[in-house]
Rosetta silent file (secondary structure, phi, psi, omega in degrees, C-alpha in Angstrom):
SEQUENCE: XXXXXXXXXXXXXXXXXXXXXXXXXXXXXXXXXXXXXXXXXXXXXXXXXXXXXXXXXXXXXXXXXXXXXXXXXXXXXXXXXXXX
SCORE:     score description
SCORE:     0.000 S_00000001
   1 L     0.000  -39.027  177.726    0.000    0.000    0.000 S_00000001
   2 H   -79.509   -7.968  145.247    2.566    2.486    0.496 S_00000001
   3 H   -55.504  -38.850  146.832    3.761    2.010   -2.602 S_00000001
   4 H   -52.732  -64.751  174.986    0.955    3.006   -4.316 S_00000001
   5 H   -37.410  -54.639 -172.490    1.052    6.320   -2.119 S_00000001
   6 H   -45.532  -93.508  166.075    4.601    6.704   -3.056 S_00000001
   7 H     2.117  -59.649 -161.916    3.318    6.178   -6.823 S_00000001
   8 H   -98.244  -17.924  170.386    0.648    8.695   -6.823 S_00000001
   9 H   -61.566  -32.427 -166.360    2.431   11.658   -5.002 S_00000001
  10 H   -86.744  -15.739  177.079    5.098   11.567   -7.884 S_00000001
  11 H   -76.420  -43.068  166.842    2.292   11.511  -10.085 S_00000001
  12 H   -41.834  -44.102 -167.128    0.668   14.596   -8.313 S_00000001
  13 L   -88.635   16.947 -175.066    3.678   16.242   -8.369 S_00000001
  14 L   -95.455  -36.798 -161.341    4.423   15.703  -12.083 S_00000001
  15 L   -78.992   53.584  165.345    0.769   16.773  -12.945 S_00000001
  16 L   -89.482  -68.677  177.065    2.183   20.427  -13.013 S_00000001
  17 L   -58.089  -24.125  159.972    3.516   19.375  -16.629 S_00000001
  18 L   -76.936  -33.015 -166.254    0.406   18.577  -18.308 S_00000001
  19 L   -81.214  -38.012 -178.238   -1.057   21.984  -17.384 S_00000001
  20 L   -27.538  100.646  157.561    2.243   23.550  -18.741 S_00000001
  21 H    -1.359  -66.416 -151.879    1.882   26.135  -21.920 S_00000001
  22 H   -67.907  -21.614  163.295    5.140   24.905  -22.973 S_00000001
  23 H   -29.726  -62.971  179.269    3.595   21.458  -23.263 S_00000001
  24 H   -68.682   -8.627 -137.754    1.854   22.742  -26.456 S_00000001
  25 L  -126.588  160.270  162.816    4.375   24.606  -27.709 S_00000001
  26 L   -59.928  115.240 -178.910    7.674   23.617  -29.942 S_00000001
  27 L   -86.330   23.784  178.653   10.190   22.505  -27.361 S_00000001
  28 L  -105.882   -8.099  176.543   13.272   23.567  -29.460 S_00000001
  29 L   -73.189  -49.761 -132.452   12.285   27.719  -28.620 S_00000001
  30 L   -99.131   15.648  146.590   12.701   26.543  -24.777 S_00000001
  31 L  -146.275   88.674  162.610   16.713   24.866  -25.827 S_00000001
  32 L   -81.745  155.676 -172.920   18.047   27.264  -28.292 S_00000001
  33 L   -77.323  157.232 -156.231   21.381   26.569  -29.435 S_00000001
  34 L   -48.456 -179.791 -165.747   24.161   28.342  -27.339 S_00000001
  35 L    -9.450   53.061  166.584   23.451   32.398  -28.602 S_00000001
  36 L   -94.902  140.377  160.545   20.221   31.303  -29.764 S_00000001
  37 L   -37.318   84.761 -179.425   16.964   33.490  -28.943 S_00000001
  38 L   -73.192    1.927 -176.973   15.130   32.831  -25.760 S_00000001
  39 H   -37.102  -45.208  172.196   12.123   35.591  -26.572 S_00000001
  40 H  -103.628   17.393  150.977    9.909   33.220  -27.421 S_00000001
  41 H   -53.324  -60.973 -153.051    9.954   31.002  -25.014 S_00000001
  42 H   -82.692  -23.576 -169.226   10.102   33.288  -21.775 S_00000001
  43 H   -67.681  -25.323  157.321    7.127   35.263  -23.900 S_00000001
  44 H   -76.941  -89.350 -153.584    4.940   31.677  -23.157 S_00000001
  45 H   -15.107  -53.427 -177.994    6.273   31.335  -19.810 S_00000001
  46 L   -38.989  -22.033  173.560    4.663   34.970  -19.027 S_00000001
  47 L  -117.971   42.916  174.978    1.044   33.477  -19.442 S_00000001
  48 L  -130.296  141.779 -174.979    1.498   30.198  -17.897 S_00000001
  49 H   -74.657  -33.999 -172.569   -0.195   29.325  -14.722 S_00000001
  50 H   -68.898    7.000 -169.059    2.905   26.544  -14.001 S_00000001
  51 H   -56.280  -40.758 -172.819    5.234   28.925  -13.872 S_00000001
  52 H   -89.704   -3.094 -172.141    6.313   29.133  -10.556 S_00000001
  53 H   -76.009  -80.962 -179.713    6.054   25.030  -10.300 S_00000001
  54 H   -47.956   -3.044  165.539    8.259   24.641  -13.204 S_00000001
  55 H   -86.932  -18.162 -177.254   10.602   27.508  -11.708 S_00000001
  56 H  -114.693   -7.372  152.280   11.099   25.346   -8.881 S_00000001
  57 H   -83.877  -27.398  145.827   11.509   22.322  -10.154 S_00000001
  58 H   -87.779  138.514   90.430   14.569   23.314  -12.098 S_00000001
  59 H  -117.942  -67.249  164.371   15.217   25.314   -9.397 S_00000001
  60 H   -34.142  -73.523 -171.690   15.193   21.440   -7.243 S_00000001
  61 L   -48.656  -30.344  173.302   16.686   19.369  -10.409 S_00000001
  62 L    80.617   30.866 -167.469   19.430   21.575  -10.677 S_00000001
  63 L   -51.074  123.884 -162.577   18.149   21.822  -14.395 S_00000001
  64 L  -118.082   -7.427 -172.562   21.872   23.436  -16.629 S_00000001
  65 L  -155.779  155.459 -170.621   19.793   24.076  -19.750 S_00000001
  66 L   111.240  176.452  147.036   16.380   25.414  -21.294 S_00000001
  67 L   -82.049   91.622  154.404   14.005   27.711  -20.163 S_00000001
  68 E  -123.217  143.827 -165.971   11.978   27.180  -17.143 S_00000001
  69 L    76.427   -3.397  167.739    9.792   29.286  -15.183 S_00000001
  70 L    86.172   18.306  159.603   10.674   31.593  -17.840 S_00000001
  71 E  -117.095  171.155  169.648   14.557   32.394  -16.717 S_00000001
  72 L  -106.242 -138.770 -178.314   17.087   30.783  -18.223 S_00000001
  73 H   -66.667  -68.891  167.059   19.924   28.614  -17.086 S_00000001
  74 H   -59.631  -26.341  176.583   21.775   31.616  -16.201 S_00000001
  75 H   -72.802  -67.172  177.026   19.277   33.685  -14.731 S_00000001
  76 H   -17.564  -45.584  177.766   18.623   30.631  -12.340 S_00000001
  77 H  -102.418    8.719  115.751   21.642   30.580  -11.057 S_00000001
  78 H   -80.244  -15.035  173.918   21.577   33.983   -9.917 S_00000001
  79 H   -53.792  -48.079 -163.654   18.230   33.570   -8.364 S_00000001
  80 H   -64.795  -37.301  174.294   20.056   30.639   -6.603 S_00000001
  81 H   -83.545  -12.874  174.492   22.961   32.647   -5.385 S_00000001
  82 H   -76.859  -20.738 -168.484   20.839   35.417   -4.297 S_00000001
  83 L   -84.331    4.612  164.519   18.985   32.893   -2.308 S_00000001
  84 L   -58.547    0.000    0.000   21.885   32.011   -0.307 S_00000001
């Protein structure tokens, strides 16, 4: 039985990702090539309800590339050091 629990929390906390904008959207704007355009990307992220879920799960994952939460790799990882 607790296995099942186990089972369905990771599912809860996954269903974040179905709701996601970015879901719909062409996943090659959110990992542009190295001094590629992130514009359209963070421009979904701005209108996404998941935003802050998906900011904090790369935020967790330790996520090095993409868009999520609508910063990128780099932005994250000043968020991270300010949060220090």
């Amino acid at each position: 039985m607790r296995e099942l629990f186990l089972v369905e929390a990771e599912s809860e906390d996954l269903g974040w990702q179905e709701r996601a904008l970015c879901a719909q959207t062409d996943p090659e704007a959110f990992f542009p090539e190295k001094g590629g355009s992130t514009r359209e990307a963070k421009k979904v992220c701005q209108t996404c309800d998941v935003r802050l879920e998906c900011l904090e799960a790369a935020l967790g994952n330790d996520e090095r590339f993409g868009i999520w939460g609508g910063l990128s790799e780099r932005e994250r990882r000043k968020l991270k050091k300010r949060a220090v």
